[in-house]
C-alpha positions as CSV (number, residue, x, y, z in Angstrom):
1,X,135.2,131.5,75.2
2,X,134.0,128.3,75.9
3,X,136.9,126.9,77.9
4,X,136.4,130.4,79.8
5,X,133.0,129.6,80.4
6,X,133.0,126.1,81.5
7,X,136.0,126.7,84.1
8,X,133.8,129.3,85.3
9,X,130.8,127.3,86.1
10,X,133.4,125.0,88.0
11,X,134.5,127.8,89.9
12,X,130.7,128.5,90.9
13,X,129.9,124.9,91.6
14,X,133.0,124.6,94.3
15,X,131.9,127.7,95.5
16,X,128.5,126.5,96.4
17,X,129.7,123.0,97.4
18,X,132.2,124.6,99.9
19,X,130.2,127.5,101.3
20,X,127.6,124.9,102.9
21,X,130.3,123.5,104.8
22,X,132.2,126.4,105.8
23,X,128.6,128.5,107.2
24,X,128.3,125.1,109.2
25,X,131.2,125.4,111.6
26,X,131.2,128.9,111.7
27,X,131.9,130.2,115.8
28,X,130.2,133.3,116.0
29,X,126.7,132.4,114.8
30,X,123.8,130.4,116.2
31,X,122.7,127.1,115.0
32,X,119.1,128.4,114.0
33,X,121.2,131.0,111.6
34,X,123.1,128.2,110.4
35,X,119.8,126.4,109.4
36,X,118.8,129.6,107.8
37,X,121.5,130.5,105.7
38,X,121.7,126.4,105.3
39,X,118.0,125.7,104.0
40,X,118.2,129.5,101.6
41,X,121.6,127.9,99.8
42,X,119.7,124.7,99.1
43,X,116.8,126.6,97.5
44,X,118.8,128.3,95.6
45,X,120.9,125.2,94.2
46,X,117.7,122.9,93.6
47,X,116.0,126.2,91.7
48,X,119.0,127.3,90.0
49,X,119.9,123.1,88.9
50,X,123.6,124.5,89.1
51,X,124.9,121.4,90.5
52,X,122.4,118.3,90.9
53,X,119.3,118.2,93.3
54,X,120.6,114.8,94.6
55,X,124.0,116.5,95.4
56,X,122.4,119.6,97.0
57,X,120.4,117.2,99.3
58,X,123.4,114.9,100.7
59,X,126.0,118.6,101.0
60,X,122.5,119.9,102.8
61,X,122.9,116.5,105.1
62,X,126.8,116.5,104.9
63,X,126.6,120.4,106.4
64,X,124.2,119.6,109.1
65,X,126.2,116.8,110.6
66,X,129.4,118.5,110.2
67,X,128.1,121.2,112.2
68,X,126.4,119.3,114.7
69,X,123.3,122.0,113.9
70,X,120.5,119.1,114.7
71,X,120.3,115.8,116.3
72,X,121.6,112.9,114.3
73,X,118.5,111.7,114.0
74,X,116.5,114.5,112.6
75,X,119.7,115.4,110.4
76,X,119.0,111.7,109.0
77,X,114.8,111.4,109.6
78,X,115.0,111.3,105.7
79,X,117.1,108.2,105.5
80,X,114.2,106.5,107.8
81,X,111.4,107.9,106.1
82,X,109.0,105.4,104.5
83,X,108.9,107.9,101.6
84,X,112.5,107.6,100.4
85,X,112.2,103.6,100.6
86,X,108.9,103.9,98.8
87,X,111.1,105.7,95.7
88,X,113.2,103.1,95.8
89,X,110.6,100.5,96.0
90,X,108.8,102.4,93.3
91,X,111.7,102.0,90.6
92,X,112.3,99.1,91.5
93,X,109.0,98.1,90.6
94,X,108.5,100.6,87.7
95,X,111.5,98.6,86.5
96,X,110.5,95.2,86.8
97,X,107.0,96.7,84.9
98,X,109.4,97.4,82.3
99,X,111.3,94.7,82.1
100,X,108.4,92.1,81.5
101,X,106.7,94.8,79.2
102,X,103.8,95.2,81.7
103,X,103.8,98.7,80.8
104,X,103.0,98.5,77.0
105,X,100.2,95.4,78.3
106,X,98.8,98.4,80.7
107,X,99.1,101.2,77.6
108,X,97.1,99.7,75.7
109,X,93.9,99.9,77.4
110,X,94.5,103.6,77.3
111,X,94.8,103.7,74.0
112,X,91.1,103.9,72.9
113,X,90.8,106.9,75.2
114,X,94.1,108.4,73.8
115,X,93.7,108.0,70.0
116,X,92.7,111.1,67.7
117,X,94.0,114.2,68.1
118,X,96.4,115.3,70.7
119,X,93.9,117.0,72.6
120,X,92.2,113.9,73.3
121,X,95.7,112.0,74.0
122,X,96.2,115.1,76.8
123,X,92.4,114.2,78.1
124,X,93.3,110.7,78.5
125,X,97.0,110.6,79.9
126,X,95.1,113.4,83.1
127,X,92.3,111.2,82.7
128,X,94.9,108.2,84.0
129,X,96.6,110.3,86.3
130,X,93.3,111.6,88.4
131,X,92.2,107.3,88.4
132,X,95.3,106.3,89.8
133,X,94.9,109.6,92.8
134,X,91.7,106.8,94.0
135,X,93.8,103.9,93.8
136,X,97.2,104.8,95.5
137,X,97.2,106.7,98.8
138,X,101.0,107.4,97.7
139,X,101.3,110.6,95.5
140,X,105.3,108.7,95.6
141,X,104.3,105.6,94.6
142,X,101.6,106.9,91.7
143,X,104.6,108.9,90.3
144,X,107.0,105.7,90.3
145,X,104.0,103.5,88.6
146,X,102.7,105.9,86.6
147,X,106.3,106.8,85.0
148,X,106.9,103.6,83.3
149,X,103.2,103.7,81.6
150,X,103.3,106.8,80.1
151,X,106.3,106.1,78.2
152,X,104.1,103.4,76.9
153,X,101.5,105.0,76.3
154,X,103.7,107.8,74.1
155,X,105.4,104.7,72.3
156,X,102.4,102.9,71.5
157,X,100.8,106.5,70.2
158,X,103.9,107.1,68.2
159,X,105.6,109.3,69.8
160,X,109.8,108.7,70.1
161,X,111.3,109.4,73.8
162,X,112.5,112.7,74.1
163,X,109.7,114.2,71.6
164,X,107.7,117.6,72.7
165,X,104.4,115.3,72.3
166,X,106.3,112.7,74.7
167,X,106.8,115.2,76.9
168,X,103.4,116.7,77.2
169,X,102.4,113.0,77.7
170,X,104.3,112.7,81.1
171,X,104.0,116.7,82.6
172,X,100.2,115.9,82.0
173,X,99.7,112.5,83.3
174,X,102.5,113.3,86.7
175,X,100.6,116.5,87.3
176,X,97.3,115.6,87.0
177,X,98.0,112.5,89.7
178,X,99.9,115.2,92.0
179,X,98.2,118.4,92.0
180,X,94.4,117.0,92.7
181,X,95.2,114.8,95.0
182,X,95.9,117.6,97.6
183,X,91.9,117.5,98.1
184,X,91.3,113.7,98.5
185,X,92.2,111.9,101.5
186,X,94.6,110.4,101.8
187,X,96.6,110.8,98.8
188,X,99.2,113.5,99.8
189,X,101.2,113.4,102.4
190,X,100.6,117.2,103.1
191,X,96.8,116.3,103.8
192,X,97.1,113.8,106.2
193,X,100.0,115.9,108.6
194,X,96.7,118.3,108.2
195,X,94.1,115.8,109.3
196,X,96.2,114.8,112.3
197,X,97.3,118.0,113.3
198,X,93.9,119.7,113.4
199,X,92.2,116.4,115.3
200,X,95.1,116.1,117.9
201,X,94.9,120.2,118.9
202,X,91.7,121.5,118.2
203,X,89.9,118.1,118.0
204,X,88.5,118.6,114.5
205,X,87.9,115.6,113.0
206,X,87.5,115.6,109.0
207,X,86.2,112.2,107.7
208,X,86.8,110.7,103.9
209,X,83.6,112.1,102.4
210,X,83.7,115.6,103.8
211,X,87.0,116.3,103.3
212,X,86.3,115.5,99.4
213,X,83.0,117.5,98.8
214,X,84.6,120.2,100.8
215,X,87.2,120.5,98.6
216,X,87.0,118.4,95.1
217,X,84.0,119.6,93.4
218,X,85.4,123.0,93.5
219,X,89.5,123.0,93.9
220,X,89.9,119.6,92.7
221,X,87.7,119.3,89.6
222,X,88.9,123.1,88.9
223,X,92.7,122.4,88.9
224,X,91.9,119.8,86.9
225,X,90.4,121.6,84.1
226,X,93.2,124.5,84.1
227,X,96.2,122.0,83.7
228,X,93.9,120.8,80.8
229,X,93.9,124.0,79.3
230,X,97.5,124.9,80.0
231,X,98.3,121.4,78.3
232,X,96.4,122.3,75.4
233,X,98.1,126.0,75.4
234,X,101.6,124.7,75.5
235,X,101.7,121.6,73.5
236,X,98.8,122.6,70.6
237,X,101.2,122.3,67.9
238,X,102.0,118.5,68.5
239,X,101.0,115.9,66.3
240,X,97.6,113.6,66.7
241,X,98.1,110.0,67.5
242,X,98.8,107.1,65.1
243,X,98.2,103.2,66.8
244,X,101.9,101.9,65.8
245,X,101.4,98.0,67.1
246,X,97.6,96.7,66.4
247,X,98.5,93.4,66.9
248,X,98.0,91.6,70.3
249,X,100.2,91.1,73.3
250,X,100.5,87.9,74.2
251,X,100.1,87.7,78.3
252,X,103.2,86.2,79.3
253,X,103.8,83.9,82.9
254,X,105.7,86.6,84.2
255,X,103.1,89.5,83.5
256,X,100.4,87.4,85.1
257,X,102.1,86.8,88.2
258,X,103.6,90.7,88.0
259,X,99.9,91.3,87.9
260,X,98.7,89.6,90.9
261,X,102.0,90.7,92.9
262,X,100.9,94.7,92.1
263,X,97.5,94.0,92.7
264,X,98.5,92.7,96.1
265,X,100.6,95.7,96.6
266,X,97.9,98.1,95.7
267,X,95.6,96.3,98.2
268,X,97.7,96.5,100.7
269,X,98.6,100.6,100.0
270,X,95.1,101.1,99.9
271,X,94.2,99.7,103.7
272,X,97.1,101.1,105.3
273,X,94.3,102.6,107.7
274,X,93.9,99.4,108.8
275,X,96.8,97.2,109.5
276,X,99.1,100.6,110.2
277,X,102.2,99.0,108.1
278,X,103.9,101.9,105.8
279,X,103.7,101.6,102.3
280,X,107.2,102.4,102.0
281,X,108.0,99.5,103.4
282,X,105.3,97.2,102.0
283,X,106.5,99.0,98.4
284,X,110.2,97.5,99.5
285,X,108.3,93.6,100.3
286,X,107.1,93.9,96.5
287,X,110.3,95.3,95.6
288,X,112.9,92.2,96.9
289,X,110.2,89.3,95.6
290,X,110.8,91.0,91.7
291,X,114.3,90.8,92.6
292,X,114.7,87.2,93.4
293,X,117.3,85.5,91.8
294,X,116.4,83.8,88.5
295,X,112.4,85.1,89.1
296,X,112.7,86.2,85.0
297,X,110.7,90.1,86.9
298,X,114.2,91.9,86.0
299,X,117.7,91.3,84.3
300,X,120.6,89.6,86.7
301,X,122.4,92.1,89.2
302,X,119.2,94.6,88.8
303,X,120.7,97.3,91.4
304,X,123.4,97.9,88.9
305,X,120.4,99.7,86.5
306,X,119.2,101.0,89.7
307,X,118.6,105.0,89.8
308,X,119.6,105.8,92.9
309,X,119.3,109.8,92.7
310,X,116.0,109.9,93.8
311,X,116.1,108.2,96.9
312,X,118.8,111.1,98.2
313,X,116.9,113.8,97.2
314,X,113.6,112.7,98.8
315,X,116.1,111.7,101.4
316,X,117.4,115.0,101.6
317,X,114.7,117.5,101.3
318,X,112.6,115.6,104.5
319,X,115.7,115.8,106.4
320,X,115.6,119.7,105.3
321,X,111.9,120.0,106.4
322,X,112.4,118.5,109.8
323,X,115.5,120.3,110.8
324,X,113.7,123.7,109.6
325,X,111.1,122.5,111.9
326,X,113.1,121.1,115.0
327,X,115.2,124.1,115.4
328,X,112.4,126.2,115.9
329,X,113.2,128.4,112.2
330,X,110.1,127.9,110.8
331,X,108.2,129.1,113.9
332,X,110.3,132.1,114.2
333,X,109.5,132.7,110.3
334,X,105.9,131.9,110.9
335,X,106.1,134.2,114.2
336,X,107.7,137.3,112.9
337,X,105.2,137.2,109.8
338,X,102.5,137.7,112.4
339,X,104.3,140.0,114.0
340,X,104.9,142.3,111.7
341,X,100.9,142.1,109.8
342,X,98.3,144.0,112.1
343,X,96.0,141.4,112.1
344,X,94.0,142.8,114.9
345,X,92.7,145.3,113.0
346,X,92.7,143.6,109.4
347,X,89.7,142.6,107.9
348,X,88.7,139.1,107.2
349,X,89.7,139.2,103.7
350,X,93.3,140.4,104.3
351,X,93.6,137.9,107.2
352,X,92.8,135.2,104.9
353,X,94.8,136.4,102.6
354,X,98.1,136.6,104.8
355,X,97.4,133.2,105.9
356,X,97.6,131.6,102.2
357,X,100.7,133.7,101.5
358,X,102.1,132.8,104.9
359,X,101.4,128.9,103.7
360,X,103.2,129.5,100.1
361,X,106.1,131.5,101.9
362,X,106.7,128.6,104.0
363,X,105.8,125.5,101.7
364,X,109.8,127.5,99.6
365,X,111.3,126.8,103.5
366,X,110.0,123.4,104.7
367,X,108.6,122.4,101.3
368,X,105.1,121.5,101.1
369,X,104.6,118.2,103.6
370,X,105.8,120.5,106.3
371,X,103.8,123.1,106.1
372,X,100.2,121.9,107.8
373,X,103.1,120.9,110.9
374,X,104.7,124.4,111.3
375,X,101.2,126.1,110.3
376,X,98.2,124.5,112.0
377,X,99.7,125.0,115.4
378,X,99.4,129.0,114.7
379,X,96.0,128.9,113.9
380,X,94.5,129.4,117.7
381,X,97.0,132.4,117.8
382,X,95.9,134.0,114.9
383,X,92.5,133.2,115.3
384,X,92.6,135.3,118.9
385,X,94.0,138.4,117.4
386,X,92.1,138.3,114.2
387,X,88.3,136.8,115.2
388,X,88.7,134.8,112.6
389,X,87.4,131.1,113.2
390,X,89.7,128.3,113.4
391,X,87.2,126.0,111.3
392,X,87.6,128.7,108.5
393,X,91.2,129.2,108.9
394,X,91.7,125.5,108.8
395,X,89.6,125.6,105.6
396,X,92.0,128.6,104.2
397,X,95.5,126.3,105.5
398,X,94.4,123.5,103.0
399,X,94.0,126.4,100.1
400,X,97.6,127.4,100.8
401,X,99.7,124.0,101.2
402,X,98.0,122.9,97.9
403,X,99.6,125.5,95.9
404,X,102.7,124.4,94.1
405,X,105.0,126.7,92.1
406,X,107.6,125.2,92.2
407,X,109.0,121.2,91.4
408,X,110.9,121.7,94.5
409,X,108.4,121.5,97.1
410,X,107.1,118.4,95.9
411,X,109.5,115.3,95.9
412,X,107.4,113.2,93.7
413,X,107.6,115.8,91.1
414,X,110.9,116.3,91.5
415,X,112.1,112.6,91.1
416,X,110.2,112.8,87.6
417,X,112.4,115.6,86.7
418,X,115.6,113.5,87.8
419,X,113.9,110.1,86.3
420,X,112.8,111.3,83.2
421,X,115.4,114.1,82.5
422,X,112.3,116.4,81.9
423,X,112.7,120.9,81.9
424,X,112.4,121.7,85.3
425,X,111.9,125.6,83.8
426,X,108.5,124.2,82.2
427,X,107.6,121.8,85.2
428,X,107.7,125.1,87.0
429,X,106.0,127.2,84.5
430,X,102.9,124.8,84.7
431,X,102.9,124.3,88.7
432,X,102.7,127.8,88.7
433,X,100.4,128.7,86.1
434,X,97.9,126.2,87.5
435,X,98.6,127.5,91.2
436,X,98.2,131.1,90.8
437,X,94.8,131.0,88.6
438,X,93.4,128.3,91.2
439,X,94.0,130.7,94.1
440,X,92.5,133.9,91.5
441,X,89.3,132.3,90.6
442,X,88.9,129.1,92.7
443,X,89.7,130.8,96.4
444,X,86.3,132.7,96.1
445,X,84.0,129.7,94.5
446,X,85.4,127.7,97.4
447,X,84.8,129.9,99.9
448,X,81.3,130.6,99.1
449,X,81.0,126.4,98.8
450,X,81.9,126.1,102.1
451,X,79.3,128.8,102.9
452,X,77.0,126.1,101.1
């Protein structure tokens, strides 16, 4: 029965690896049916884990150029994003942390705030995550830092890799520096395609400040407190904290000057605003300096320990969101939705309503950085037909794009599931948990605290 069952699950995986590339040179259909069919295989394979979400992304690329369905460069727009160098940059880094034991020196201030029960230890690991949201503008290169401290953090708590408390320590910490972040600029990618859409076509200009109080106090600070309580829900059987180590670290040469080399890093991530260089690319300057031959920051021939997986699925699934969005798919979606919803005659609420669902249905298509590109430019339509201000509909689009139910949509979450080996059935079970109650009790507060 077994042997029956695993030659199976071979069949299904060359089914699925060969179906991508026979749709793509298909005759008799038409390139934006080719990205459909395309994009709903890939959602399927990175929800269903039946072959690997690295693998999905490069047969997702593999298919496109084989059928010449976009130009090269879209097709490989992942490739050149600064976010798929900054995930290699990021483990780079994350693994010259480790090497040098930066991570348990970094722990260890934590610690006071972790120690007690494990209530407190999931208080402090979201407390870390929602600091590090203020210090990195890169929701990427919080994940890739944050990664290596958490595991410790569970270490220096007691808890073995691999333990249910372990993992409560890292969904808690990698959700808590993800999902807030949506509402403070500008530490999502998602938010600033928003900012820059809604300034360059309908001149709206949303500073620092307003964006926050707009949205923290209320969406932010909320989310916040539900993953708390989901935390608490799922892991309340795990043991409280023992201090294994009490003994000091003793700062080494190398941890000093790993120190000053992130704090440089951080700096520089942090003023991007101002001297316009992308933090991919100043991640990958820190990344080749802790490389350096015989620089003691990581063992000899360190891109043999290298993860690579990552980088090709981030790679991937932003190629995936630009050719959705090149060949005009998404706007047809986005289109016939409209189409097909009387929104002339709808009432506010029901308009607002269809625009958050129309933001969810896309953010499964073009995944979640995509969506404020593919949505924003609707908003004058819909705002015609419906009466429906664009200033409030633009305050409804950020409600939308924030909601993640599933790892998918968010790379950085995803290359936590692939770094870590983590359940991407419990990732998805919080994401959505935490999603679906903000948008059930936190839609109304925060529409009556932009009334305010």
């Amino acid at each position: 029965m077994i042997l029956k069952s695993g030659i199976r699950n071979n069949h299904i995986k060359w089914i699925f690896t060969m179906l991508p590339l026979f749709v793509s040179v298909l005759p008799f259909i038409s390139n934006i049916e080719k990205v459909f069919i395309l994009i709903l295989i890939s959602i399927f394979l990175l929800a269903s884990n039946i072959i690997p979400a690295w693998y999905t992304s490069i047969l997702f690329m593999t298919a496109c150029m084989i059928g010449n369905i976009a130009e090269k460069q879209v097709i490989l727009s992942g490739i050149t994003s600064g976010a798929a160098w900054l995930v290699i940059s990021g483990v780079i880094i994350g693994a010259a942390v480790k090497h040098t034991e930066l991570d348990r020196l970094l722990a260890r201030f934590f610690i006071p705030v972790c120690m007690g029960k494990y209530s407190k230890v999931l208080f402090g690991t979201i407390l870390l995550g929602v600091i590090l949201i203020f210090l990195m503008p890169s929701a990427m290169g919080r994940v890739v830092l944050l990664l290596p401290i958490l595991n410790a953090l569970s270490l220096e708590l007691g808890y073995e890799k691999g333990s249910k408390e372990w993992e409560g320590i890292v969904m808690s910490g990698v959700l808590a520096t993800y999902i807030p972040a949506f509402y403070v600029l500008p530490s999502n990618v998602p938010n600033n395609v928003f900012t820059g859409a809604i300034l360059s076509l309908y001149s709206i200009n949303i500073s620092y400040s307003r964006y926050f109080l707009l949205y923290f106090p209320i969406l932010g600070v909320g989310k916040i407190l539900i993953l708390y309580f989901t935390m608490r829900l799922f892991y309340r059987r795990c043991k409280d904290s023992i201090c294994v180590s009490k003994k000091a670290i003793d700062i080494t040469k190398e941890q000093k000057l790993l120190i000053v080399l992130l704090f440089i890093t951080l700096s520089f991530w942090m003023t991007e605003h101002i001297h316009k260089v992308p933090t991919g690319w100043i991640g990958m300057a820190t990344a080749l300096i802790v490389m350096l031959p015989n620089s003691n920051f990581m063992e000899k021939q360190p891109l043999r320990k290298i993860n690579f997986e990552p980088f090709f699925y981030v790679a991937g699934i932003i190629s995936l969101g630009n050719i959705a969005k090149s060949s005009g798919l998404a706007n047809v979606i986005a289109v016939h939705l409209i189409n097909i919803v009387s929104l002339e005659i709808a009432s506010a609420f029901n308009v607002l309503t269809f625009f958050v669902v129309l933001c969810i249905i896309l953010g499964f298509i073009v995944t979640l950085p995509g969506v404020p590109a593919v949505v924003t430019p609707l908003i004058d339509n819909i705002s015609g037909v419906s009466n429906v201000s664009k200033t409030f509909l633009c305050h409804i689009e950020v409600i939308g794009f924030s909601s993640v139910f599933f790892p998918f949509q968010a790379p950085p979450l995803m290359v936590v599931l692939q770094n870590e080996n983590l359940s991407k059935a419990r990732m998805t079970i919080y994401c959505s948990i935490v999603s679906a109650i903000g948008l059930l009790l936190l839609l109304p507060l925060a529409l009556y605290w932009k009334m305010l």
